[in-house]
GUVEX-946800 format. One record per residue (C-alpha): residue in one letter; x, y, z. Coordinates in steps of 0.25 Angstrom, whole numbers, plus 2048, in hexadecimal, padded with zeros to 3 digits. Last residue first. Example, Ala and Ser with C-alpha at 12.3 -4.5 7.8 and 13.67 -1.06 7.14 Angstrom:
! GUVEX-946800
S8377FC81D
A8317EE81F
This chain:
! GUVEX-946800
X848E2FA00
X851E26A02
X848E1AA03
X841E1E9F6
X832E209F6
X828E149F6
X822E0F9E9
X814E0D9E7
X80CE009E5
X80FDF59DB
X81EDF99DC
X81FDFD9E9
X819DF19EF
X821DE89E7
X82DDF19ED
X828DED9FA
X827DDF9F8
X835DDC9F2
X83ADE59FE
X834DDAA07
X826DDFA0C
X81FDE8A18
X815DF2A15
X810DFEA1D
X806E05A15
X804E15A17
X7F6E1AA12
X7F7E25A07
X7ECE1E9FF
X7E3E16A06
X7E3E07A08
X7D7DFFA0C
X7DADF6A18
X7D1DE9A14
X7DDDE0A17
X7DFDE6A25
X7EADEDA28
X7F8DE8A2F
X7F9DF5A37
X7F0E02A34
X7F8E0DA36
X7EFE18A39
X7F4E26A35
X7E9E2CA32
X7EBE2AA22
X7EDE1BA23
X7F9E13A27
X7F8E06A23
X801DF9A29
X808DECA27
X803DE9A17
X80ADDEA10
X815DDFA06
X814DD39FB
X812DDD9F0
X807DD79E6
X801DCD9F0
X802DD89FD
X801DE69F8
X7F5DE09ED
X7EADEB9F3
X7DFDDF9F5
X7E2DDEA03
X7E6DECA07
X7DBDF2A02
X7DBDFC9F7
X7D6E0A9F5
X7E4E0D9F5
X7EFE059F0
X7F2E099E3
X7F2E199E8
X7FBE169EF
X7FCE129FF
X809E19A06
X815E0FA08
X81CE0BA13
X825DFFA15
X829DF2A1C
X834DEAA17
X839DDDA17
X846DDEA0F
X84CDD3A1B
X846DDAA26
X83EDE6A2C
X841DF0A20
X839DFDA24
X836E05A17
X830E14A16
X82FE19A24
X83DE1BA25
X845E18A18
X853E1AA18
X854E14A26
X84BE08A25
X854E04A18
X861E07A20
X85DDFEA2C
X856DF3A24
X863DF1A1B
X86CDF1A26
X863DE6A2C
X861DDFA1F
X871DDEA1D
X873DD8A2B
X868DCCA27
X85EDC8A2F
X859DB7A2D
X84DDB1A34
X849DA2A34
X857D9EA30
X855D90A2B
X861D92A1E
X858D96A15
X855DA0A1D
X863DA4A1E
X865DA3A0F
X85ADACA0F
X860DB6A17
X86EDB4A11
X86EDC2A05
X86BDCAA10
X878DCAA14
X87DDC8A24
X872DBEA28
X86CDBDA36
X864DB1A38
X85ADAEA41
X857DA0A44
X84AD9BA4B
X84CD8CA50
X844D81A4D
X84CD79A41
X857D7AA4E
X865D73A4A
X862D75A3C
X85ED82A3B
X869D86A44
X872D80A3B
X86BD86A2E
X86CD93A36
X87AD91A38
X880D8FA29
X877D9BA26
X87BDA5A30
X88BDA1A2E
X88ADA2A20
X883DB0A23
X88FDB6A2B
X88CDC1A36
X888DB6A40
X879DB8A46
X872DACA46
X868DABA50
X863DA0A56
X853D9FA5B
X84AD97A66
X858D92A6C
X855D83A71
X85FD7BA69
X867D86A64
X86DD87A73
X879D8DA73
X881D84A7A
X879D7CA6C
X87FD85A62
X88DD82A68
X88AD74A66
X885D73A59
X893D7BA54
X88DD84A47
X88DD90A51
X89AD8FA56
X89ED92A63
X89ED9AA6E
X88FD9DA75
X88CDAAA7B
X881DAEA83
X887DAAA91
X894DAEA8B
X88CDBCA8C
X890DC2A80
X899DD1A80
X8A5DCBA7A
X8A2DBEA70
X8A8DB0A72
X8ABDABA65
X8A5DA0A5C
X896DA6A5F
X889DA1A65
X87FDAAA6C
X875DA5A76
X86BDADA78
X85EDB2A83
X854DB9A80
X84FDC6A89
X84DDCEA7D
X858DD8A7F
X860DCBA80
X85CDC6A73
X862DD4A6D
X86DDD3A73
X871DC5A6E
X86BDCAA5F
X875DD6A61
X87FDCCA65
X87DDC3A58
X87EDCFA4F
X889DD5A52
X891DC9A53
X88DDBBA5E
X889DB2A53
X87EDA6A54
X874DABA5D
X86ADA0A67
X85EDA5A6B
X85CDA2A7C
X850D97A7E
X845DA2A82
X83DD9BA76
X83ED8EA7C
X839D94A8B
X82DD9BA82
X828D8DA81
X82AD84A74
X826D83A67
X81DD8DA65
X826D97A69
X81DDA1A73
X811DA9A6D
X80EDADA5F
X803DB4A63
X807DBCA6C
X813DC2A63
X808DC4A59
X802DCCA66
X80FDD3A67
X80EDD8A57
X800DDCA58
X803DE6A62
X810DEBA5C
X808DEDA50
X808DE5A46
X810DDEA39
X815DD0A3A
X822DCBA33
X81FDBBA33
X82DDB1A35
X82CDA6A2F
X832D97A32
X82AD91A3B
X81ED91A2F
X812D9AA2E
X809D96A24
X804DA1A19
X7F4D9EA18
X7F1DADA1A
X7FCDB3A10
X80ADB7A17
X814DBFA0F
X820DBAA0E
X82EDBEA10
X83BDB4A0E
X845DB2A17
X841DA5A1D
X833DA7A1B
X833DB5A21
X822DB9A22
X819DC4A20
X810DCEA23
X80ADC7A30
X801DD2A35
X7FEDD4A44
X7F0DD5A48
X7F3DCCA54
X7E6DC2A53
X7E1DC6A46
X7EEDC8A41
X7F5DBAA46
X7EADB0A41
X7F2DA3A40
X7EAD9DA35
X7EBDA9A2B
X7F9DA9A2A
X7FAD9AA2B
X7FFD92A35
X80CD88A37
X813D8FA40
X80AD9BA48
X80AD95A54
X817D9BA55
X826D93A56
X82AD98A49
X820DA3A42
X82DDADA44
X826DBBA47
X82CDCAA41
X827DD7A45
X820DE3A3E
X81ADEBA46
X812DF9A41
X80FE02A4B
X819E0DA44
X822E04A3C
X829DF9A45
X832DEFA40
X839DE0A44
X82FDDCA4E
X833DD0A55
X828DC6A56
X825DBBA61
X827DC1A6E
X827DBBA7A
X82ADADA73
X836DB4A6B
X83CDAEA5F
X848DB5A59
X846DC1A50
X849DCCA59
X856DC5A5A
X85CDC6A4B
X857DD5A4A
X861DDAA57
X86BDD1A51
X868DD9A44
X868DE6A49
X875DE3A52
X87CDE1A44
X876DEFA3D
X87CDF5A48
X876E01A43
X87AE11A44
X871E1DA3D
X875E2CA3B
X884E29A3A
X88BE34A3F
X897E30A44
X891E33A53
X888E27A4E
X892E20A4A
X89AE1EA56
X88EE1CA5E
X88BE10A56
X899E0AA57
X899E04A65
X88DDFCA61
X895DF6A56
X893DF3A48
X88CE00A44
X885E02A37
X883E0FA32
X877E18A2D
X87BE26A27
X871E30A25
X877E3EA1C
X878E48A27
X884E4DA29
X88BE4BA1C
X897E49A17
X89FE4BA24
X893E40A28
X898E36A1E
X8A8E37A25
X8A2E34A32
X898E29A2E
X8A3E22A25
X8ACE22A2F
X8A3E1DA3B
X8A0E12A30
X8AEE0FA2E
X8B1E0CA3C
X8A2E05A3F
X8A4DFCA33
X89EDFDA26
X88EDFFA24
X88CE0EA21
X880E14A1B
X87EE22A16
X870E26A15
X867E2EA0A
X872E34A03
X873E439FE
X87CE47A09
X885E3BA06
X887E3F9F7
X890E319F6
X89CE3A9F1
X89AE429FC
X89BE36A04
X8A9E339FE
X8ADE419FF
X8ACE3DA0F
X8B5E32A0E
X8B7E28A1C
X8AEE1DA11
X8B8E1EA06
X8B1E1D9F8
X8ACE159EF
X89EE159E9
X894E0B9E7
X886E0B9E0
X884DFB9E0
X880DF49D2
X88BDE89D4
X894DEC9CC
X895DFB9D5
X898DF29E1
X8A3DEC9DB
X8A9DF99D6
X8A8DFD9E6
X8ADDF39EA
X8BADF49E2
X8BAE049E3
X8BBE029F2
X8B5E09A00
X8A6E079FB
X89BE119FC
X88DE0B9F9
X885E139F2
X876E109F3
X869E159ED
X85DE129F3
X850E0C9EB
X84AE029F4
X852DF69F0
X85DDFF9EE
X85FDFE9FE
X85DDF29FF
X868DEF9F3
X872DF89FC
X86FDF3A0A
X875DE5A04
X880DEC9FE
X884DF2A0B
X881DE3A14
X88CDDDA07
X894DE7A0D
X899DF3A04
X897DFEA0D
X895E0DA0D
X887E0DA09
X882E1BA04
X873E1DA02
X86CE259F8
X862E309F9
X86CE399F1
X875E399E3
X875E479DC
X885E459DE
X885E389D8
X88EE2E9E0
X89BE2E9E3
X8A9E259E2
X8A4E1C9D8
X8B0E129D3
X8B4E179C5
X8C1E1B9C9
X8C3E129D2
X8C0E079C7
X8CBE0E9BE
X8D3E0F9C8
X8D5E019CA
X8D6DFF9BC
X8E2E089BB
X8E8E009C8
X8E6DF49C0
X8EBDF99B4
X8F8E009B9
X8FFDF89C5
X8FADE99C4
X8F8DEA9B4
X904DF19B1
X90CDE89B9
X905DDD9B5
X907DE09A6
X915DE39A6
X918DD79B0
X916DCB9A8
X918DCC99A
X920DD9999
X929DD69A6
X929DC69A7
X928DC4998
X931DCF994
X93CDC89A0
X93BDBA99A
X93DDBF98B
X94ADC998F
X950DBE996
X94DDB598C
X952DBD982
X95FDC0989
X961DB1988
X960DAF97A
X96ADBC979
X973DB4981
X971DA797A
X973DAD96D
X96CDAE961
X961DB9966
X955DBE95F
X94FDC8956
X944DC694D
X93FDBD956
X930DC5959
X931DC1968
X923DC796D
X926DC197C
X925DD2980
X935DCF986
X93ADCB979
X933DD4971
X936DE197A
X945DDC979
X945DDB96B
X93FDE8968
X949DF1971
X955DE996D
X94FDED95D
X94DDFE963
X95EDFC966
X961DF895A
X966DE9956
X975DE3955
X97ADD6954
X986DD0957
X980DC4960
X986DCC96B
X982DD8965
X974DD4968
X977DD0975
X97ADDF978
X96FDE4970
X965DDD975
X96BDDF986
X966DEF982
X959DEC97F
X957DE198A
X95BDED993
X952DF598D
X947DED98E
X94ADEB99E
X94BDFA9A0
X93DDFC998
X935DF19A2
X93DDF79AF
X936E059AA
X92ADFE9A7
X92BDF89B6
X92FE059BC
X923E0C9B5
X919E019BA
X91DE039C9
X91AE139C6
X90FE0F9C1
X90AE079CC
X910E129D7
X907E1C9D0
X8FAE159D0
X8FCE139DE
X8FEE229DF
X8F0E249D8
X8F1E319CF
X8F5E299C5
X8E6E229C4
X8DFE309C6
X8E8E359BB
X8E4E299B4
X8D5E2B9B5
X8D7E3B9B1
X8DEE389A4
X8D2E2D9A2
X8C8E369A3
X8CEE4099E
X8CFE37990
């Protein structure tokens, strides 16, 4: 009973919810006029017909008559009072009928169970809570960070600026709160000091304010932002945002280290220590149609291949694997062993370097397909970039007008030649319907996708994209990386490497028959022993000993596997 006493005191306490009551005591109190008005108006007709009834009888018919109930144990023999009791039928029906219950509805029950849900809408989180992390965004790229996150054990709150939202988040198995994002009690209620990183992924207006009213909470809780504009990064810096991204410019800058490169054949993707792990599409390599075995890249390079994309999908290589045009092998060495792979490899083989120099064409001029442009032009590779309106700050030289799906505008640009096309539009439908275009114009070509949910890589590999990276992984990566220095490096979609110290399970055993490979699909990069040394890609006689460090690298399926049969890694907060 307090409860309820105190949940409609909250509720009248509402000046809304006193304007709809006060509407619904005017209508009652027309309602109640209106009866007696039909009470008094009985009598007189009554008399009329020289009969006579009490007044509490007047009130009783006329609430009969205008609820439809009609007993007819008293009725009119006149016309007039016939009439009259029409009138009075016709306006029950409209006013009790019709209007009574969606009055009350539109201005009491709805509003009560509107309340009712904000008043069981989470505002705060435990007060014991702490290591987690506080994601102010409800973008699909926010819940998509949140189920990596948990993947690896973090808890996540997302603050959402509605109850609605919030509610529907709550359904779906998120821990959400609502709250106002200028609101410093608000990050109170988050326990902010004890959290292990505050991130922010709305626009650069609101997420200056968000940084500014976090750090009157607290002035040295991390918090990682995402900037949309260059102009922005400073502003949020002196706001007190411990780390800014231009998570956009990141993934143009990704999309064109992958394209194909006669001077340089990989792109490296991470560095950890010595260790390098770079990416290398098979297509246009003497490697095309070779096995693993066959083509003799570690004894003559002594570079690793510890997997391979097959159109989105990562496998680990056996000796009589064949390379086809279509993968792309993540290779593990030392900056060394990496250029002479790149050696190797040579020029395209299926044409001279001239054909490879032809300029790359970019299919979007946003965020991302400038940064890819300037990127390109960094490398001394020249572009063509097509778009439907001219674009400030692009040479028109570089640019092309037009649409992309027009065969002549791609032409101008020349897709005939280019040794790559990148697709860079922030709408996936738009990626997928020009990469099978683009696939069908040039079955040779390299095309890189970006895609903005992770959920259409593989569509876009389905679709003839040889490489796809998606905004959502990015973000992801950058964060992961973040809580977890040392511990977890993501180098691409959910392909991870990771560290973990050799067990009990694992020592005495050599790297061959230890079971990491078969049983848990990672594979080996490197060995840090007692001294010091790392020993990069080690042999398959390399006995393990316990308290050695491993570098693995896997897809997160992988890496739990690993954990599971042999150790499992500390918490990412910790």
């Amino acid at each position: 009973m307090k409860f309820i006493s105190s949940q409609i005191a909250l509720f009248m306490q509402q000046r809304s919810t006193r304007r709809n009551i006060e509407f619904l005591l005017r209508f009652f109190a027309m309602l109640v006029g209106l009866i007696v008005l039909y009470s008094i108006l009985f009598h007189f007709i009554m008399q009329y017909e020289g009969r006579s009834y009490t007044w509490v009888t007047g009130v009783y018919w006329t609430l009969t008559v205008m609820s439809t109930l009609g007993f007819g144990d008293i009725t009119f023999t006149s016309d007039l009072g016939r009439i009259f009791s029409i009138v009075v039928l016709m306006s029950g029906v409209f006013l009790l009928l019709v209007m009574l219950p969606f009055t009350f509805i539109q201005f009491f029950y709805a509003p009560w169970l509107e309340a009712q849900k904000k008043g069981h809408t989470p505002r705060s989180i435990p007060q014991d809570a702490k290591g987690h992390i506080i994601v102010v965004n409800a973008s699909p790229i926010a819940l998509n960070l949140v189920d990596d996150l948990r993947n690896y054990g973090a808890r996540c709150v997302l603050l959402c600026h509605d109850s609605p939202t919030t509610l529907e988040l709550l359904d779906q198995g998120y821990d959400a709160v609502v709250g106002e994002h200028d609101h410093s009690e608000v990050y109170r209620n988050l326990r902010l000091p004890q959290a292990a990183m505050l991130v922010a992924l709305d626009n650069d207006m609101r997420n200056t304010s968000i940084v500014f009213t976090a750090r009157d909470v607290d002035a040295q809780a991390p918090i990682v932002v995402g900037a949309q504009s260059d102009d922005a990064i400073d502003i949020l810096l002196l706001a007190g945002s411990t780390h800014v991204y231009q998570f956009h410019k990141l993934l143009g800058e990704a999309l064109a280290r992958r394209v194909l490169n006669a001077r340089a054949r990989s792109s490296v993707i991470s560095r950890y220590n010595k260790l390098v792990v770079a990416e290398a599409p098979v297509m246009r390599t003497p490697l095309v149609g070779k096995s693993l075995r066959e083509c003799g890249l570690r004894k003559a390079t002594g570079a690793n291949v510890v997997g391979l994309w097959e159109r989105g999908k990562f496998v680990l290589p056996a000796p009589d694997t064949v390379f086809t045009d279509t993968m792309v092998m993540v290779i593990a060495g030392t900056r060394r062993q990496i250029t002479a792979v790149d050696l190797l490899l040579g020029p395209c083989a299926s044409g001279t370097e001239d054909a490879n120099e032809a300029p790359v064409v970019i299919l979007g001029c946003g965020r991302v397909g400038q940064a890819a442009a300037r990127q390109l032009a960094a490398s001394k590779r020249e572009y063509r970039i097509v778009d439907k309106k001219f674009k400030s700050g692009v040479a028109r030289n570089h640019l092309i007008v037009g649409d992309a799906a027009d065969l002549g505008v791609l032409e101008q640009a020349g897709i005939r030649t280019a040794p790559s096309v990148l697709i860079t539009t922030h709408d996936d439908d738009t990626n997928i319907y020009l990469t099978l275009y683009c696939r069908r114009l040039r079955p040779d070509i390299q095309i890189i996708s970006r895609a903005t949910l992770d959920r259409n890589v593989n569509i876009l590999h389905a679709a003839g994209a040889d490489l796809v990276l998606s905004l959502a992984s990015m973000v992801t990566n950058s964060i992961i990386n973040l809580l977890s220095p040392g511990k977890v490096l993501m180098v691409n979609e959910g392909l991870n490497i990771f560290r973990s110290t050799v067990g009990k399970s694992l020592a005495g055993k050599a790297l061959m028959g230890s079971g990491i490979r078969s049983g848990t699909h990672c594979s080996v990069l490197a060995l840090r022993d007692a001294s010091g040394t790392m020993h990069i890609n080690p042999d398959p006689d390399q006995v393990f000993e316990e308290g050695d460090e491993m570098y693995l690298i896997g897809d997160s399926q992988a890496e739990k596997a690993f954990y599971e049969t042999f150790g499992r890694d500390a918490d990412l907060t910790e």
